[in-house]
Backbone bond lengths (Angstrom), bond angles and torsions (degrees), N, CA, C in turn:
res aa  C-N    CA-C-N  psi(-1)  N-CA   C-N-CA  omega(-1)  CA-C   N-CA-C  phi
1 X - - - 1.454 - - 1.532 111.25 -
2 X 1.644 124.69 -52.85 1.100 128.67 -174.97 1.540 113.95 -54.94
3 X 1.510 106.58 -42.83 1.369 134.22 177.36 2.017 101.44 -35.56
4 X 1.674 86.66 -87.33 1.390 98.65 -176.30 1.903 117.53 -54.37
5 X 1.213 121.42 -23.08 1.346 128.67 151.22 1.941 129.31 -32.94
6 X 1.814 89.19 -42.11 1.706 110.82 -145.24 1.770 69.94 -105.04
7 X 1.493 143.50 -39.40 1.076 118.96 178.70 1.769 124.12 -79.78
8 X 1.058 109.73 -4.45 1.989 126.77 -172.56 1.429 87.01 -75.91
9 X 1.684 117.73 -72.24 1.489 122.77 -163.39 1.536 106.56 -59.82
10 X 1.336 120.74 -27.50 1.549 129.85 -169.24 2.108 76.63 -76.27
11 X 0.654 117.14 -76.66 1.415 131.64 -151.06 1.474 100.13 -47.13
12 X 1.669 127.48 -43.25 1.520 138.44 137.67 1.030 124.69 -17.79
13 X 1.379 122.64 -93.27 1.652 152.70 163.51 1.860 92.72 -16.20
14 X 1.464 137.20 -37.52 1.389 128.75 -131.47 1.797 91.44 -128.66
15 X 1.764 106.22 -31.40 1.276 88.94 154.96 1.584 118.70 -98.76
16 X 1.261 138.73 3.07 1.233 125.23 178.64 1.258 107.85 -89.31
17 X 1.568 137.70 -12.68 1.175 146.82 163.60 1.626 104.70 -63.86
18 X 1.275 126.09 -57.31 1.123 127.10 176.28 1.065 126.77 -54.32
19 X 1.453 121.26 -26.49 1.612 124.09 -149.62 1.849 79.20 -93.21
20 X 0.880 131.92 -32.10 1.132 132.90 177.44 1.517 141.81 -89.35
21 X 1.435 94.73 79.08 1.609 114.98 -165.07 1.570 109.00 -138.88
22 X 1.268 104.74 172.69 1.373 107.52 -166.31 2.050 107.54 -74.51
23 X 1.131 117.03 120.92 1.207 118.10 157.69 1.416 120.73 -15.28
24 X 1.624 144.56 131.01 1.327 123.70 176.50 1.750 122.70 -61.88
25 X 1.617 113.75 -12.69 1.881 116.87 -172.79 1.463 96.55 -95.37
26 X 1.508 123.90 -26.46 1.444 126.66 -176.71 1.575 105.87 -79.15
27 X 1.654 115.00 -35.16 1.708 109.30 174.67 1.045 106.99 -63.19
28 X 1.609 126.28 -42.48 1.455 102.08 -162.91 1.321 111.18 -106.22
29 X 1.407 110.44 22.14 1.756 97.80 167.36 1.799 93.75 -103.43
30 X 1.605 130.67 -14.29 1.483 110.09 152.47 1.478 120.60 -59.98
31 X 0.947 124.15 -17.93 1.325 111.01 176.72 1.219 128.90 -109.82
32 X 1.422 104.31 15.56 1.939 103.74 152.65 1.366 101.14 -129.50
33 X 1.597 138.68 8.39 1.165 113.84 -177.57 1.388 126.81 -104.31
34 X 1.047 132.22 153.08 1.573 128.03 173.43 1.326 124.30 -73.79
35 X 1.307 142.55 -29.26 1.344 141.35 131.11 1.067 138.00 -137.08
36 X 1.386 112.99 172.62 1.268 133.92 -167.88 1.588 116.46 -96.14
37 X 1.701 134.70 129.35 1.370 93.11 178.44 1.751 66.93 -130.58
38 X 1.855 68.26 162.87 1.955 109.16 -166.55 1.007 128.77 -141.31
39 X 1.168 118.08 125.67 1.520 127.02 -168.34 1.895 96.64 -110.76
40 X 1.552 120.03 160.52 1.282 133.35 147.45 1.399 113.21 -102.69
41 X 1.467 113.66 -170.94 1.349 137.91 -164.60 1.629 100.81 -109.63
42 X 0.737 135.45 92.66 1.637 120.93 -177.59 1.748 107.59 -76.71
43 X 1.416 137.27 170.43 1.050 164.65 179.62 1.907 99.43 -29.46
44 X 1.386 105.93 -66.03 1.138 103.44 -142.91 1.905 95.41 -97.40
45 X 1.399 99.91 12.20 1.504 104.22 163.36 1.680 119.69 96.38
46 X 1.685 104.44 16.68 1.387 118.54 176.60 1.859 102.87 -121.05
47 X 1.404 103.75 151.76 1.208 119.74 -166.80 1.537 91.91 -77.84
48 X 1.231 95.80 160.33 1.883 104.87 170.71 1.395 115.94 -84.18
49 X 1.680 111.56 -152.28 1.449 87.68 159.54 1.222 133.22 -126.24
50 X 0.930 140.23 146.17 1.917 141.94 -159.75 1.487 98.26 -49.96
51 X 1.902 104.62 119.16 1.127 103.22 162.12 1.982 117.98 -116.67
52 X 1.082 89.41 136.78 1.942 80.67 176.68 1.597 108.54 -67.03
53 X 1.275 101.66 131.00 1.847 105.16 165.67 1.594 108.88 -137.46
54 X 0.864 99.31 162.30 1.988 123.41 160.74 1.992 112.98 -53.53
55 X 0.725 96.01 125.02 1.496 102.02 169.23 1.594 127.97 -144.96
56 X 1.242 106.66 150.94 1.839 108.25 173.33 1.715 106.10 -123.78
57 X 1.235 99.65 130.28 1.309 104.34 -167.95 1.930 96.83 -119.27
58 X 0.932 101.77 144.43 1.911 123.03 -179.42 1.264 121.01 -120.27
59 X 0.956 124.24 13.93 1.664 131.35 -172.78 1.109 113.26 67.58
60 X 1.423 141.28 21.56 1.193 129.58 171.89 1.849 111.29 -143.99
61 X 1.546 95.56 -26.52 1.551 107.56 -170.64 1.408 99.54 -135.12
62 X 1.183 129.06 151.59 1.880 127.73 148.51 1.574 117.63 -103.70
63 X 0.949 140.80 123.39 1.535 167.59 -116.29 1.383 110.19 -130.64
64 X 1.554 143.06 117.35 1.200 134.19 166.78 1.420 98.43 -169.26
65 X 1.734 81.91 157.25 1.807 98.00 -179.50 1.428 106.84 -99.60
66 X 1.268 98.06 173.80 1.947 113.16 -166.13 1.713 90.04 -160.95
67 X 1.187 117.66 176.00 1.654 143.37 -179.52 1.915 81.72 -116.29
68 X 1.374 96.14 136.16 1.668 106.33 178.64 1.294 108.00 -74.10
69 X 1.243 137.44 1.23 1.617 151.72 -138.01 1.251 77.07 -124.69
70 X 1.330 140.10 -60.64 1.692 135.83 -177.89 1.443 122.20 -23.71
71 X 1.480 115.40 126.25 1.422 128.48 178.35 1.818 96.07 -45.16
72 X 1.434 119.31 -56.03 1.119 124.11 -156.74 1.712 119.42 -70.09
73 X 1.910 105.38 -30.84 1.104 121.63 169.33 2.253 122.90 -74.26
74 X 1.694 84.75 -17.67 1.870 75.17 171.02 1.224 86.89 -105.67
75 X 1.296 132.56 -10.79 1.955 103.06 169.88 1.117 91.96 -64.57
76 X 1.243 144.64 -73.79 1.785 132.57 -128.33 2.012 79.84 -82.40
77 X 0.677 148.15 -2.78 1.632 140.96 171.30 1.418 109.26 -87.04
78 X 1.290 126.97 -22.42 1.264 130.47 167.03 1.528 132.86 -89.36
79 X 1.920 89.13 -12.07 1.794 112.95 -169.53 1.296 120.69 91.34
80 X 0.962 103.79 42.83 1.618 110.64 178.86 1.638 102.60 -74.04
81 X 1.013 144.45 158.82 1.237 145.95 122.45 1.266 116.38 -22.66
82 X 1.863 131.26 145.82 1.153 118.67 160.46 1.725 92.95 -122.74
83 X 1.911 110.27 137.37 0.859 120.56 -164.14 1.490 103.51 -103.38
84 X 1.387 148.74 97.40 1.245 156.60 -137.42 1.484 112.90 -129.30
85 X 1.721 111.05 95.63 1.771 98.53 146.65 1.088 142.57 -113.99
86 X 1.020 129.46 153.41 1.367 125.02 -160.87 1.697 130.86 -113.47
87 X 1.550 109.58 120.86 1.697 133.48 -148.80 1.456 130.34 71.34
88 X 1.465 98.90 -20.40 1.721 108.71 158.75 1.451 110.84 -156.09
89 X 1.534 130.90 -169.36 1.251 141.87 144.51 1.077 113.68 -43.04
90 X 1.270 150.76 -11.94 1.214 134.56 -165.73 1.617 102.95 -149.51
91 X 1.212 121.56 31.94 1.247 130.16 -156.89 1.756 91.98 -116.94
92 X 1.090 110.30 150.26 1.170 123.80 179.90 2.204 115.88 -40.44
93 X 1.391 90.22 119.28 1.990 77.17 -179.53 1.352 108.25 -137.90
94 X 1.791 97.77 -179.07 1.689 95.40 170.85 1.694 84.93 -139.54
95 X 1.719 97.78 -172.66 1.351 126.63 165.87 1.206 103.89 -101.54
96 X 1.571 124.40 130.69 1.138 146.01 172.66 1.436 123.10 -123.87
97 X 1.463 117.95 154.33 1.095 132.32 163.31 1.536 114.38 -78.21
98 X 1.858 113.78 137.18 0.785 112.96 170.57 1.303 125.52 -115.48
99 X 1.301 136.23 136.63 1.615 125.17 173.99 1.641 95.73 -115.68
100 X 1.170 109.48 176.52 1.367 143.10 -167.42 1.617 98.07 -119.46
101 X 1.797 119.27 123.19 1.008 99.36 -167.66 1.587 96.55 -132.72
102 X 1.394 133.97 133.71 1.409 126.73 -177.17 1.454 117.88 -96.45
103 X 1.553 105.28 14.82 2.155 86.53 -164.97 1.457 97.63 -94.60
104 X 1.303 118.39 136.93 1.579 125.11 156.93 1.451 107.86 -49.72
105 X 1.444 112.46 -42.19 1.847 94.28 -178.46 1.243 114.12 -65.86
106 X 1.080 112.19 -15.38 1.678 113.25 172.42 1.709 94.26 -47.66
107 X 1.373 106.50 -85.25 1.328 134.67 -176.07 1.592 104.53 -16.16
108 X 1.577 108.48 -51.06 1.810 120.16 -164.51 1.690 96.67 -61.00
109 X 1.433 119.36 -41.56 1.143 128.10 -157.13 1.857 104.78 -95.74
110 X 0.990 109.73 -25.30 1.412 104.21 161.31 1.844 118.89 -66.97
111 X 1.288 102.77 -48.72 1.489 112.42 -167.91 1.626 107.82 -49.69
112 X 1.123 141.85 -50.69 1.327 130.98 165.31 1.296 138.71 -45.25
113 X 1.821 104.57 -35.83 1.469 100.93 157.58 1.164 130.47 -60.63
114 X 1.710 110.78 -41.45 1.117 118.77 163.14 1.651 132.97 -20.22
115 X 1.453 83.99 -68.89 1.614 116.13 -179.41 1.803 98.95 -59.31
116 X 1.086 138.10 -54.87 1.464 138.38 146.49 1.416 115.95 -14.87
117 X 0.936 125.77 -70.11 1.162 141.54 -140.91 1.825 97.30 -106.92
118 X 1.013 132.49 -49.88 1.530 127.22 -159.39 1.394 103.21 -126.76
119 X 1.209 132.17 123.29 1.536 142.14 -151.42 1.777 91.83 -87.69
120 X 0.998 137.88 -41.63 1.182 136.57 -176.52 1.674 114.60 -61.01
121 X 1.240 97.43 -37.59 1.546 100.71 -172.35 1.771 111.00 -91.16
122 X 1.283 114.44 -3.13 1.381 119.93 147.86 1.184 124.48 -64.68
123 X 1.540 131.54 -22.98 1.514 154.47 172.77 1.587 95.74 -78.26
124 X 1.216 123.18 -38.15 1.216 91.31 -173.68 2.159 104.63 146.38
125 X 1.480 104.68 -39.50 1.493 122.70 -162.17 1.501 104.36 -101.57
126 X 1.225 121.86 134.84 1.224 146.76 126.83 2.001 96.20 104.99
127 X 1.668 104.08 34.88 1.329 118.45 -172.46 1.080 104.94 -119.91
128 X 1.995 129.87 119.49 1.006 124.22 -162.34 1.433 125.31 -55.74
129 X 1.372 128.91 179.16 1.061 106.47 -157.58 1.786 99.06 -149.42
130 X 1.003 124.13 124.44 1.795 105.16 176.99 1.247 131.96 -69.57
131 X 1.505 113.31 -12.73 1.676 127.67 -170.85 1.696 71.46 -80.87
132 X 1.254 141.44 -78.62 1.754 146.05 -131.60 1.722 84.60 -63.67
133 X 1.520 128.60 -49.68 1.434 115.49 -179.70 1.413 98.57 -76.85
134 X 0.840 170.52 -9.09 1.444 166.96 151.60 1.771 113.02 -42.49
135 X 1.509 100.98 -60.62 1.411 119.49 -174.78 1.356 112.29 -74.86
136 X 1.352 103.75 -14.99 1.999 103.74 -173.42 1.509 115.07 91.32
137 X 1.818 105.84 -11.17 1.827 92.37 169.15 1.447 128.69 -62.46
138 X 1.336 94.53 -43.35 1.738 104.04 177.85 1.407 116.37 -93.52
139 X 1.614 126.73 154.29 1.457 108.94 157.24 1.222 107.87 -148.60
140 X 1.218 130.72 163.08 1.939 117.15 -143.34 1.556 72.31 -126.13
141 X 1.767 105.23 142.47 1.203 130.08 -176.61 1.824 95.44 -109.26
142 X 1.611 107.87 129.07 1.508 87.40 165.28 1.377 95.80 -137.99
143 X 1.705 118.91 139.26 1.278 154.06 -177.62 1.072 126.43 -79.07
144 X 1.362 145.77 107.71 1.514 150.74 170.17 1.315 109.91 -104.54
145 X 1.556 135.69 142.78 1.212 143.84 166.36 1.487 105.55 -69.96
146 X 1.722 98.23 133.87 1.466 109.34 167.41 1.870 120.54 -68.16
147 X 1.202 119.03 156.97 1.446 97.29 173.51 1.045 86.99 -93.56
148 X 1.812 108.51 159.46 1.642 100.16 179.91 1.456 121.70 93.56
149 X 1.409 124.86 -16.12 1.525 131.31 -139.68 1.481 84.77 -109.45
């Protein structure tokens, strides 16, 4: 009984993970676009307002920094929704999950795309950084699509 129990929830667990992936027009506008803009859910049940940011996307998550002090960073710390489109406002999006993420290697492994991708942050500026997640200035937000979203 326990058996066939431990395979139903396994069998659950494996499609609700799945069902939740990036749309095929939303994958491939992460992977040529330069940003993302994003809104949260605030308190009283209205979205904020769309901001453009930097992102690194891996095929499974999209990646960006915030100041933890950010309206947008204690919504997704409280569970806000993150409301995501992608290359403009009007560009293809989803609803995502947000976590709050503390590792500097995060940070190490973002910074090259960066540097790829945004000519400034090859110079040196506005490319995450592991000392800024280290110190508590920065903290890297990473995004999963809701199923459903």
């Amino acid at each position: 009984m326990w058996t066939l129990l431990a395979w139903i929830i396994l069998a659950f667990a494996v499609t609700a993970v799945s069902a939740a992936q990036f749309a095929p027009d939303v994958q491939q506008a992460l992977q040529t676009s330069k940003q993302l803009y994003v809104a949260t859910r605030r308190a009283d049940g209205s979205n904020s307002s769309i901001a453009p940011i930097w992102f690194m996307f891996d095929g499974d998550a999209v990646y960006f920094t915030t100041t933890p002090d950010s309206h947008k960073a204690k919504r997704i710390a409280k569970g806000s929704p993150v409301l995501v489109w992608v290359g403009s406002s009007q560009g293809p999006h989803f609803v995502g999950h947000g976590e709050i993420v503390r590792d500097p290697a995060q940070a190490d492994r973002m910074a090259p795309v960066y540097d790829q991708k945004y000519w400034i942050s090859w110079l040196g500026f506005f490319r995450p950084r592991a000392d800024r997640i280290r110190d508590g200035s920065t903290v890297i937000v990473r995004v999963t699509p809701v199923a459903g979203g």
